[in-house]
C-alpha positions as CSV (number, residue, x, y, z in Angstrom):
1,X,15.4,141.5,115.2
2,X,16.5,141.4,111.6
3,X,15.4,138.8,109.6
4,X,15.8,136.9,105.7
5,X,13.0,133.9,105.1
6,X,13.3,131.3,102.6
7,X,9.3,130.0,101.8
8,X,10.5,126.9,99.2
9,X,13.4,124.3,98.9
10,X,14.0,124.9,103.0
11,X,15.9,121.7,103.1
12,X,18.1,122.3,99.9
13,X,18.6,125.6,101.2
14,X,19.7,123.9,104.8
15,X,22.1,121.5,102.8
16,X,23.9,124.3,100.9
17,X,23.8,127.1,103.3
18,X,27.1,127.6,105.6
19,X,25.4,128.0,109.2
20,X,26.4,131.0,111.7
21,X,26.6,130.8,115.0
22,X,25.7,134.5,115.1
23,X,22.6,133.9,112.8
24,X,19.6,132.0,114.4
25,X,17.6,129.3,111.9
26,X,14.3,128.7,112.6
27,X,12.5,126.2,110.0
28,X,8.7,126.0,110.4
29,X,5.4,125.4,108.1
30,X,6.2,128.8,106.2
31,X,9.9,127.9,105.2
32,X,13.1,129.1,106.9
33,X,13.7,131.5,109.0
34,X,17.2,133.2,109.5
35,X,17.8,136.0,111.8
36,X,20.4,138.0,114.1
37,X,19.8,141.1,116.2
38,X,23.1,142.8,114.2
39,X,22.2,143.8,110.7
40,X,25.7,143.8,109.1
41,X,26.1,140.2,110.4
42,X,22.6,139.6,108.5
43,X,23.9,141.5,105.4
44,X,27.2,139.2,105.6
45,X,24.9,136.1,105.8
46,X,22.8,137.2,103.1
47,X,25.8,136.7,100.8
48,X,26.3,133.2,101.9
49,X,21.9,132.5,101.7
50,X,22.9,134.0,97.9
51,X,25.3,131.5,97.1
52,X,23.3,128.4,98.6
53,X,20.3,129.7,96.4
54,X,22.0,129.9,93.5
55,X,23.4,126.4,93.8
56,X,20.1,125.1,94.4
57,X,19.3,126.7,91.1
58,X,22.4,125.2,89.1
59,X,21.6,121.9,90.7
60,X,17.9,121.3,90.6
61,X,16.1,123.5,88.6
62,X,18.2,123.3,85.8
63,X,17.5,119.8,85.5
64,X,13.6,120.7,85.8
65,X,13.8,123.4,83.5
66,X,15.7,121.3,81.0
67,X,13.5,118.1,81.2
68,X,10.6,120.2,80.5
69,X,11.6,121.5,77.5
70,X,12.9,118.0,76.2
71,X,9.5,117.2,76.9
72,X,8.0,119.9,74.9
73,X,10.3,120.8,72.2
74,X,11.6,116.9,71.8
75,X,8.9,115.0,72.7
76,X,10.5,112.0,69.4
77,X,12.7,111.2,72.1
78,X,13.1,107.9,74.0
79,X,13.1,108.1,77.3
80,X,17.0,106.9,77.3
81,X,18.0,109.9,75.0
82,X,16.5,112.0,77.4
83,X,18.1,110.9,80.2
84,X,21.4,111.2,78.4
85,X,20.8,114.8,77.3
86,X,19.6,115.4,81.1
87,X,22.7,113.7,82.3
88,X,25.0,116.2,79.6
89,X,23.3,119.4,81.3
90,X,23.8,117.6,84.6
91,X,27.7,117.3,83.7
92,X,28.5,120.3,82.0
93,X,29.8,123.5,82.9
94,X,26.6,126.4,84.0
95,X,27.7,129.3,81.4
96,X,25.2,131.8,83.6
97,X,26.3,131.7,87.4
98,X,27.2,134.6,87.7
99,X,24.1,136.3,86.2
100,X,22.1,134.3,88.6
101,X,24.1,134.8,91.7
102,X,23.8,138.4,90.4
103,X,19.8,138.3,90.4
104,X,19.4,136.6,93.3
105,X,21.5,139.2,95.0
106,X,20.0,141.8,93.7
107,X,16.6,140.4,94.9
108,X,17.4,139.8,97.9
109,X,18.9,143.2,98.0
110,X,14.8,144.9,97.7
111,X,13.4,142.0,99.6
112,X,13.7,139.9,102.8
113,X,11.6,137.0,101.7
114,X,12.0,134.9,98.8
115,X,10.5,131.9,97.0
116,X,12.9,130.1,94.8
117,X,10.5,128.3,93.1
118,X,8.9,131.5,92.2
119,X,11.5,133.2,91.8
120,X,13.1,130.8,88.9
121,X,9.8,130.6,87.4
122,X,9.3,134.4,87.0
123,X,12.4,136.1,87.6
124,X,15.1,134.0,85.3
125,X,14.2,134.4,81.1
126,X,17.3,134.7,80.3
127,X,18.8,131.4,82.5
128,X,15.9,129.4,80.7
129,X,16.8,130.3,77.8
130,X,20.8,129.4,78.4
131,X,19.2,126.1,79.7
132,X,17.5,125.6,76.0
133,X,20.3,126.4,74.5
134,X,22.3,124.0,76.5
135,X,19.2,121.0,75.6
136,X,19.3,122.2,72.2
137,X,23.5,121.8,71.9
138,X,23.2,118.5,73.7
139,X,20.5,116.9,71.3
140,X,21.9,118.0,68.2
141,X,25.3,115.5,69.8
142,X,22.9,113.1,70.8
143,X,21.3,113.1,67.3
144,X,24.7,113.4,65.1
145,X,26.3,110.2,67.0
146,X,22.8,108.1,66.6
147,X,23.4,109.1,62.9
148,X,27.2,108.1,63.0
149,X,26.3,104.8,64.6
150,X,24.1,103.8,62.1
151,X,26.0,105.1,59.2
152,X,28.5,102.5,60.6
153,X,26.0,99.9,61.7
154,X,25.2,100.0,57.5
155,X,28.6,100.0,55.9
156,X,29.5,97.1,58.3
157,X,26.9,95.2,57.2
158,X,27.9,95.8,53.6
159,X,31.2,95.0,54.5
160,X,30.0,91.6,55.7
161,X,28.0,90.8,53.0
162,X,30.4,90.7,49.9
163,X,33.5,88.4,49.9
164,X,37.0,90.2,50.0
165,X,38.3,91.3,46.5
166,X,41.9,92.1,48.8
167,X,43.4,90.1,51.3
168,X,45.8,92.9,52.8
169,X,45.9,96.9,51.7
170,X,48.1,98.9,53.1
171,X,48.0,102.6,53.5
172,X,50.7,104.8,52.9
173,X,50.1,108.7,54.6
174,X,52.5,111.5,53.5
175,X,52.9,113.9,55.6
176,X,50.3,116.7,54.1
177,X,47.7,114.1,54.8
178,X,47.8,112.2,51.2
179,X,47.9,108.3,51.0
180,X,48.0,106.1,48.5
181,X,47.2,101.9,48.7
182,X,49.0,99.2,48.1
183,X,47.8,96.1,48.1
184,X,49.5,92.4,49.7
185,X,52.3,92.4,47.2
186,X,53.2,96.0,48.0
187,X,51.8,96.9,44.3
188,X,50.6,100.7,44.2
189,X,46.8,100.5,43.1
190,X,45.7,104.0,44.1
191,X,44.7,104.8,40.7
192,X,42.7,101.4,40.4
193,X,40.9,101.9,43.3
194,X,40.4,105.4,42.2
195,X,38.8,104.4,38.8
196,X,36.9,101.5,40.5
197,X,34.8,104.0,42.9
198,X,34.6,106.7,40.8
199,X,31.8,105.7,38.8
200,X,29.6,105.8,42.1
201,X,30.1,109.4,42.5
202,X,30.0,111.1,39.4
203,X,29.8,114.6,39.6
204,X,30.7,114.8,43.3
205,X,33.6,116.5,45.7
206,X,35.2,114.0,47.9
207,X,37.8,114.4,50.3
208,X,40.6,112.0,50.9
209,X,38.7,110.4,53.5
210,X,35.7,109.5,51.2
211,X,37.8,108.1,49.0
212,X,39.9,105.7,50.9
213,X,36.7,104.5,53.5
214,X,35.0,103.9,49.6
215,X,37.8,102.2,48.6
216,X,37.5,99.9,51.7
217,X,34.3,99.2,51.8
218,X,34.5,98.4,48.1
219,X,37.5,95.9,48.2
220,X,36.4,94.2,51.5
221,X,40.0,93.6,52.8
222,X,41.0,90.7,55.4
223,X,43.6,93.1,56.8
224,X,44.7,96.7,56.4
225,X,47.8,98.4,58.1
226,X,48.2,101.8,57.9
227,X,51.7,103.3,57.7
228,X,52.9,106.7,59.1
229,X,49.4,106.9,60.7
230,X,50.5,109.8,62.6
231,X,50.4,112.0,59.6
232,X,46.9,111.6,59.2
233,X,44.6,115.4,59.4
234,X,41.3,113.9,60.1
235,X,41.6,112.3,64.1
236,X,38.6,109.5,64.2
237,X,39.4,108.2,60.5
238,X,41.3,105.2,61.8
239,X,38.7,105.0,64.6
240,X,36.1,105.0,61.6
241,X,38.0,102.8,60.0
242,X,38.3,100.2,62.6
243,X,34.8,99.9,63.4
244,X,33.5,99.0,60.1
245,X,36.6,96.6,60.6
246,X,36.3,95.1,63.6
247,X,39.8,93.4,64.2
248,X,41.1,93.7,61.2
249,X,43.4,96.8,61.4
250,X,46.8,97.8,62.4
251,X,49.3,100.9,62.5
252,X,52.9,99.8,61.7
253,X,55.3,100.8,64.2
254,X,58.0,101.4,61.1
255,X,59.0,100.1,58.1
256,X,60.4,100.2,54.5
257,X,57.0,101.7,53.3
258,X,57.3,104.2,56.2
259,X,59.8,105.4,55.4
260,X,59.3,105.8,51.8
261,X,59.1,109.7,50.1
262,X,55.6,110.2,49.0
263,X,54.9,113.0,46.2
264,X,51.0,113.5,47.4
C-alpha cells in the first residue's frame, strides 16, 4: 500500500482537496492519511494534495505570517489599520504561487509525509519575505491616505474659518492642462490671484495644481465651476477640490467660456 500523510491543517486540507474514489482517506490523531494500492494513481493524487496545500498556504498562513509582522515591524498601528492592511493582503493578488506550488511539489517529491505548519515555518524564506513586502506596500497606502485625509481635514477647516473674498470663480482648463480664473463677472484674475499667493511661497516650485488649490483656499469661494474639466492632467484634482468644498463645485456641461481659445 502506497501512502501520502498530512500531520497539520487535516481539515483545511479535507476542504481544498478534490477526493478520489481510487484514493482511500483515513483521518486519525496523527493527521490524514491518503492511500491507494496503485502508485501512479498516488503520484496523480499527489498533484491534487499539492494544490490543496498550497491554497491553504495562500489562504491562511499568509494572513498569519502577515499579522505577525504588522505586529512586529508596525506595532504604531491601531488595531483598525491593521485589519485593513490584513484585509489588502487578504484581497490582493499572491505574486508567489507558483514558487510555492513549486516547493511544495518538490517536497513532496523526497517525502511522503508533511507538516504544513512546519513546512511554512522552515521551508518558505522567500514567500515570507513576498508577504513583508506585500505588508510593507499596503501600509505605506494605508499611511499616505491617513496623511491625505488630514491634509484635507486642515484646509477644510481653514476654508471654514475665513469668510469668502469671491462668491463664484470659475476655472478655465486649456487643453495642455493650463487654467486660468475668473471670477463672478467673468473678469480674468489669474495674475491677481497669482500675486496674492505668491508671497507665501517664496523661493518654491509649484505646479499648476498648487497654485489653483492655494488660490482656493485663499479666496474662500461660495461656488466654483470648472470649465473643459476633461482637459485636466492630474485625475483626483477635482476630487481634491470638492472635498475641501463640500457642495460647492460644478463642471459645466458647455459654454461660451468653454469654448474659448486659451494661450496657456
Amino acid at each position: 500500500m502506497h501512502q501520502l500523510s498530512v500531520t497539520s491543517d487535516t481539515d483545511s486540507i479535507l476542504n481544498c482537496v478534490k477526493h478520489s474514489g481510487k484514493i482511500k482517506t483515513e483521518k486519525n490523531k496523527s493527521g490524514l492519511c491518503f492511500s491507494s494500492e496503485s502508485k501512479n494513481e498516488l503520484e496523480l493524487f499527489k498533484q491534487n494534495l499539492v494544490n490543496a496545500i498550497t491554497s491553504v498556504i495562500k489562504t491562511k498562513y499568509r494572513q498569519e505570517i502577515a499579522a505577525d509582522i504588522l505586529n512586529c515591524d508596525y506595532p504604531f498601528l491601531t488595531t483598525r489599520d491593521k485589519r485593513e492592511v490584513l484585509s489588502c493582503i487578504k484581497n490582493s493578488p499572491d505574486r508567489c504561487s507558483d514558487m510555492v506550488f513549486s516547493e511544495v511539489s518538490d517536497f513532496l517529491s523526497q517525502s511522503d509525509t508533511i507538516s504544513v505548519e512546519g513546512f511554512v515555518k522552515f521551508r518558505l524564506p522567500e514567500y515570507k519575505k513576498e508577504v513583508r513586502r506585500g505588508v510593507d506596500r499596503a501600509v505605506r497606502v494605508l499611511l499616505a491616505e491617513q496623511e491625505y485625509n488630514d491634509f484635507i481635514e486642515l484646509l477644510k477647516y481653514f476654508v471654514s474659518c475665513q469668510p469668502p473674498k469671491e462668491n463664484h470663480l470659475h476655472i478655465a482648463v486649456s487643453e495642455g492642462g493650463g487654467f486660468s480664473i475668473y471670477n463672478g463677472a467673468l473678469r480674468d484674475i489669474t495674475g491677481d490671484c497669482a500675486k496674492l499667493i505668491a508671497g507665501s511661497f517664496a523661493g518654491d516650485e509649484l505646479s499648476f495644481d498648487d497654485i489653483l488649490l492655494s488660490a482656493l483656499i485663499t479666496l474662500a469661494p461660495l461656488k466654483i465651476t470648472f470649465h473643459n474639466a476633461a482637459f485636466i492632467k492630474t485625475p483626483n484634482l477635482i476630487k481634491t477640490v470638492e472635498e475641501i468644498f463640500k457642495g460647492r463645485v460644478e463642471c459645466c456641461g458647455g459654454c461660451d467660456l468653454c469654448g474659448k481659445k486659451y494661450n496657456f
